[in-house]
C-alpha positions as CSV (number, residue, x, y, z in Angstrom):
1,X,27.5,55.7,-105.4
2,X,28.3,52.1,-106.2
3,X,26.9,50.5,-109.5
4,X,25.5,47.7,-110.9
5,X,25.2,46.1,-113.9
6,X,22.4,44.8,-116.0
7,X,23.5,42.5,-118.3
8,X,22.6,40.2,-121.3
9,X,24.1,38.2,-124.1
10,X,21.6,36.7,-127.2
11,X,22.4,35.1,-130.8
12,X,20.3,34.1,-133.5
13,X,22.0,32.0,-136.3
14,X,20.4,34.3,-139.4
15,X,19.8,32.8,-142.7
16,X,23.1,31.0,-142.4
17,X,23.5,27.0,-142.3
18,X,26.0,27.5,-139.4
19,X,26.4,29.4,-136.3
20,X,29.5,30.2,-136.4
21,X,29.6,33.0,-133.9
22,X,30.3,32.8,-129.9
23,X,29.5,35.7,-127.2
24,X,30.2,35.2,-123.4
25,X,29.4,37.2,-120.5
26,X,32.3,35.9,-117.6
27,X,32.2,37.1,-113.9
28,X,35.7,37.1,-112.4
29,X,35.5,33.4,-110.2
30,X,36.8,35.3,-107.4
31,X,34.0,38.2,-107.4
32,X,35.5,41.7,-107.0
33,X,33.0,43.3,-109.6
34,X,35.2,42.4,-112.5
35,X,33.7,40.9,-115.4
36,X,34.2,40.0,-118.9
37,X,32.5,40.3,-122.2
38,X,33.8,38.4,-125.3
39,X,32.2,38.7,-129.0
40,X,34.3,36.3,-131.9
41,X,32.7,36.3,-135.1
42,X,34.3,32.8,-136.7
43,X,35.3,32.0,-140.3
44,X,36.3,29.0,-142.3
45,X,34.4,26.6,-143.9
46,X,32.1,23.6,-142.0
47,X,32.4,24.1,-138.0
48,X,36.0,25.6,-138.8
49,X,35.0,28.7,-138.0
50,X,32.9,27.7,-134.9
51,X,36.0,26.3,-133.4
52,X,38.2,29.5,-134.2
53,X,35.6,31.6,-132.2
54,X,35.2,29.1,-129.8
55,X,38.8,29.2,-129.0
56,X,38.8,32.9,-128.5
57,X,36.4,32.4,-125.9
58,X,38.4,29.6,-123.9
59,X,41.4,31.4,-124.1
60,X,39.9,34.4,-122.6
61,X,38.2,32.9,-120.4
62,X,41.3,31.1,-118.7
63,X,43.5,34.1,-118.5
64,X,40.3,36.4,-116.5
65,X,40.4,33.3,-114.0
66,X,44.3,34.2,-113.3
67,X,43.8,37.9,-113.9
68,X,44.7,39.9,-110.6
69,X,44.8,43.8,-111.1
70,X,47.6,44.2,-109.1
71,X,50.4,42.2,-111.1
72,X,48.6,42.5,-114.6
73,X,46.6,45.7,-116.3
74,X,43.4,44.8,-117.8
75,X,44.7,46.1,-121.9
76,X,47.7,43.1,-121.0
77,X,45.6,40.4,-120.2
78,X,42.6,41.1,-123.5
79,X,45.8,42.1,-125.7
80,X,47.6,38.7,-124.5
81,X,44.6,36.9,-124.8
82,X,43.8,37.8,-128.3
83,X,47.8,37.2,-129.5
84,X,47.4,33.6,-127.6
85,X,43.5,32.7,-129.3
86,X,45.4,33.5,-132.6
87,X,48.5,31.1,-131.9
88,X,46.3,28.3,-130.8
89,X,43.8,28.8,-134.0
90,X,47.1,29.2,-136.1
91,X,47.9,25.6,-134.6
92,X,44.7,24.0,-134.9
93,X,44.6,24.4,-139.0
94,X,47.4,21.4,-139.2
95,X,45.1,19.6,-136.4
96,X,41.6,20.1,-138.2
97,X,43.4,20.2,-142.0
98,X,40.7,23.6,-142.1
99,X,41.1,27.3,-142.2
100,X,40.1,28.6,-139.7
101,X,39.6,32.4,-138.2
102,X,38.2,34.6,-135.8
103,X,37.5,38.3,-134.8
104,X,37.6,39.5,-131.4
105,X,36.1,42.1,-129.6
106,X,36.6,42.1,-125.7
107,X,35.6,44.5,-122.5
108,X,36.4,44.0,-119.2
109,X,34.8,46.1,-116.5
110,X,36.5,46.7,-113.2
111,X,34.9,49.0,-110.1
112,X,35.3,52.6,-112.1
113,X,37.4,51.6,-115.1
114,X,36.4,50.0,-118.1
115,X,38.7,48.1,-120.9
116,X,38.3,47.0,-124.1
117,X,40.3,45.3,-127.2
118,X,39.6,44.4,-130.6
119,X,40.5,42.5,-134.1
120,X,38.3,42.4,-137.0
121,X,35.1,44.1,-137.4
122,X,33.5,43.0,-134.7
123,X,32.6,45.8,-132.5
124,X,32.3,47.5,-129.4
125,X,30.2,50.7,-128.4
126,X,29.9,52.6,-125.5
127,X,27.2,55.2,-125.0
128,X,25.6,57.8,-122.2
129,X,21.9,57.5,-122.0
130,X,20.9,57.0,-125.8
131,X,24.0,59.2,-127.0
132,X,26.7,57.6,-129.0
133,X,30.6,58.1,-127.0
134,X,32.6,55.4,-128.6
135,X,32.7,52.9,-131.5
136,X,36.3,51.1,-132.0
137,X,37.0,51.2,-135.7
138,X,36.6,48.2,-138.0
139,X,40.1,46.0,-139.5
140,X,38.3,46.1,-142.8
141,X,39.3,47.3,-146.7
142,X,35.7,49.2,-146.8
143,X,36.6,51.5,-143.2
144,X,39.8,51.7,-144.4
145,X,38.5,53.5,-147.5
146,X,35.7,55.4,-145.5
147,X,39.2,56.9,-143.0
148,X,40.5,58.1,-146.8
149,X,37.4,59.6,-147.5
150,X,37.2,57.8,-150.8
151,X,33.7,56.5,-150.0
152,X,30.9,57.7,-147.7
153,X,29.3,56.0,-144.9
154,X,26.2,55.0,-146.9
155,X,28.1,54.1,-149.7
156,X,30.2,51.4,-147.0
157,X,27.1,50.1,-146.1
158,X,26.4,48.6,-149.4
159,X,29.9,48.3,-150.6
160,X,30.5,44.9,-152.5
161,X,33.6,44.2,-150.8
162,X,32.4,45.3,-146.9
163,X,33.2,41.6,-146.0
164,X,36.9,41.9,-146.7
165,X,39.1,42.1,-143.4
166,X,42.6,43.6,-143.0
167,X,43.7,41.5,-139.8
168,X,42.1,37.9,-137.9
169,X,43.0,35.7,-135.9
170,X,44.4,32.7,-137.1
171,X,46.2,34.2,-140.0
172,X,49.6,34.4,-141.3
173,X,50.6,37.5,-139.5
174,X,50.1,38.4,-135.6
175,X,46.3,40.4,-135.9
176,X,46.2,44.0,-135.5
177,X,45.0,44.9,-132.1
178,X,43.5,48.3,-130.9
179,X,42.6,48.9,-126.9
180,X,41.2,51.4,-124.7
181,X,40.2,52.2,-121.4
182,X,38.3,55.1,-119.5
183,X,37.5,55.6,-115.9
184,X,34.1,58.2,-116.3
185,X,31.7,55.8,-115.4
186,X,28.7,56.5,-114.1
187,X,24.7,55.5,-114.1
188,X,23.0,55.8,-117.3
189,X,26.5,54.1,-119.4
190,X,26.2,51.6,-121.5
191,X,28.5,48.7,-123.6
192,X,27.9,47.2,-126.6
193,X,29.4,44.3,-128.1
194,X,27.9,42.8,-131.5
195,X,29.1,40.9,-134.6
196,X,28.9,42.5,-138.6
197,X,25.3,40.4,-138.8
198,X,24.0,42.7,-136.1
199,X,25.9,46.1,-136.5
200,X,25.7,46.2,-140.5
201,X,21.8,47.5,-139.6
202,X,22.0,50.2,-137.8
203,X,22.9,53.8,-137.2
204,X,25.0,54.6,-133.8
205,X,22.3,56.4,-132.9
206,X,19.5,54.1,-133.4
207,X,21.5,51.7,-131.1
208,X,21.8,54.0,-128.4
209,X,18.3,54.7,-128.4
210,X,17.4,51.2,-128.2
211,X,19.3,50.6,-125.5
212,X,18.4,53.2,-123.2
213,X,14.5,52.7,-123.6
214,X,14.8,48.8,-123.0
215,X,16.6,46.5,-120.0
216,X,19.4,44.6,-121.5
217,X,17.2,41.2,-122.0
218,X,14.8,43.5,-124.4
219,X,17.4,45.4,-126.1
220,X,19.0,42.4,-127.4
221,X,15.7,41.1,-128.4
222,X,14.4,44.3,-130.3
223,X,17.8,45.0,-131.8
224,X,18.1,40.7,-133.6
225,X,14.2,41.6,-134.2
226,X,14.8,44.2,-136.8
227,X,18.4,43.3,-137.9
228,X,16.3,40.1,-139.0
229,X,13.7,42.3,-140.8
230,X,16.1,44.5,-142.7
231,X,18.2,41.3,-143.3
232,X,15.3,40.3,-145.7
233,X,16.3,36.7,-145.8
234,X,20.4,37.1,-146.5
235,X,21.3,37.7,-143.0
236,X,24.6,36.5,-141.0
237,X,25.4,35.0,-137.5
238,X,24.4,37.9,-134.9
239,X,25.7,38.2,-132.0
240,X,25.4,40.2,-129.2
241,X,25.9,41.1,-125.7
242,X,25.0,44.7,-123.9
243,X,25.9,45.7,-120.3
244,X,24.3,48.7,-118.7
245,X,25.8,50.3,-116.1
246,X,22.9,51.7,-112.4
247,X,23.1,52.6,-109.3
248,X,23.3,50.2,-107.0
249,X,19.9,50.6,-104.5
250,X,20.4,52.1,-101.6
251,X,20.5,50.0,-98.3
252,X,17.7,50.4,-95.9
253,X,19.0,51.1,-92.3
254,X,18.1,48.4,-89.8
255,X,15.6,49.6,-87.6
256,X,16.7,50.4,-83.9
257,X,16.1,48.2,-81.3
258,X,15.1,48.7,-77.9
């Protein structure tokens, strides 16, 4: 049965002075069921950072309008764009005389296949219903200790140097970039994209089970509702977007005529 997608993107600048995060939700231009779902948390001083994840955005969005299945895969074009949003942030420091940088988090859905890239800690889950299937694993010193089991997952929670990131764009060296794809898609799936300010307050499973009681629109709303509550006046940039995958309603027939 064919699918369809209920889709939503929301931000709420936290207790920051800046908002320097950007989130996009892209159809295809020419239709086809493809779209694309972008996340860039920026960093870098006074609007630096707001340019750095704006530019991830552009550049993404340009290479999705000349994206064609058949001469490209979909981990090609969200790996190229990444490299290229780091090359042109890379460039812009000796424009803007800043320093700026960006993660990037990236999913593109296609009828029955779904990709997805990353940089940074900016994150993407999938889930079935309200269970947990997938969360892409964070370019930061505090996961990288969690993988050596030298800390636990409360203790990275709190950890004084959870902020500190392995790989961006727009640094010295070419970011570190993990993708993945799957085909099992069916009615009742769900995608997650979301920035540290949002995902640094909740479980896996607390997010799955938001999202499969709510429509998009509310899930977005409930989920920067109590990342602002437990934030308790130090929160960051959130953003988010969530795409849930149903079926597609049935057609009625036409009714016969005489």
């Amino acid at each position: 049965m064919a699918l369809t997608i209920d889709a939503c993107i929301a931000q709420h600048q936290g207790d920051r002075k800046e908002q320097q995060d950007r989130v996009a939700i892209l159809p295809h231009p020419r239709g086809g069921g493809v779209v694309l779902a972008v996340v860039a948390d920026g960093m870098g001083g006074h609007t630096g950072g707001a340019l750095a994840a704006q530019q991830v955005i552009h550049t993404a969005r340009n290479n999705l309008e000349h994206f064609s299945a058949s001469t490209e895969t979909a981990g090609d074009m969200l790996e190229a764009s990444i490299n290229e949003a780091h090359m042109l942030i890379k460039a812009s420091r000796f424009i803007n005389e800043k320093d700026p940088h960006s993660t990037a988090v990236m999913l593109l859905l296609q009828p029955g296949k779904v990709t997805w890239a990353h940089s940074g800690d900016s994150r993407f889950y999938r889930f079935r219903g309200d269970q947990p299937r997938f969360r892409s694993s964070d370019h930061s010193y505090v996961e990288q200790l969690l993988r050596q089991g030298r800390i636990t997952a409360e203790q990275a929670l709190v950890h004084p140097n959870r902020n500190i990131l392995l790989t961006s764009l727009g640094g010295g060296d070419l970011p570190r970039i993990e993708t993945g794809s799957d085909s099992d898609l069916q009615a009742g799936d769900s995608f997650l994209l979301c920035s540290d300010g949002l995902w640094a307050y909740f479980s896996d499973a607390e997010l799955g089970g938001v999202i499969a009681a709510h429509s998009a629109r509310e899930a977005t709303d409930v989920l920067i509702r109590r990342a602002r509550e437990r934030a308790r006046g130090e929160g960051d940039n959130i953003s988010v977007a969530i795409l849930k995958l149903h079926d597609a309603p049935q057609k009625k027939p036409s009714p016969a005529v005489n």
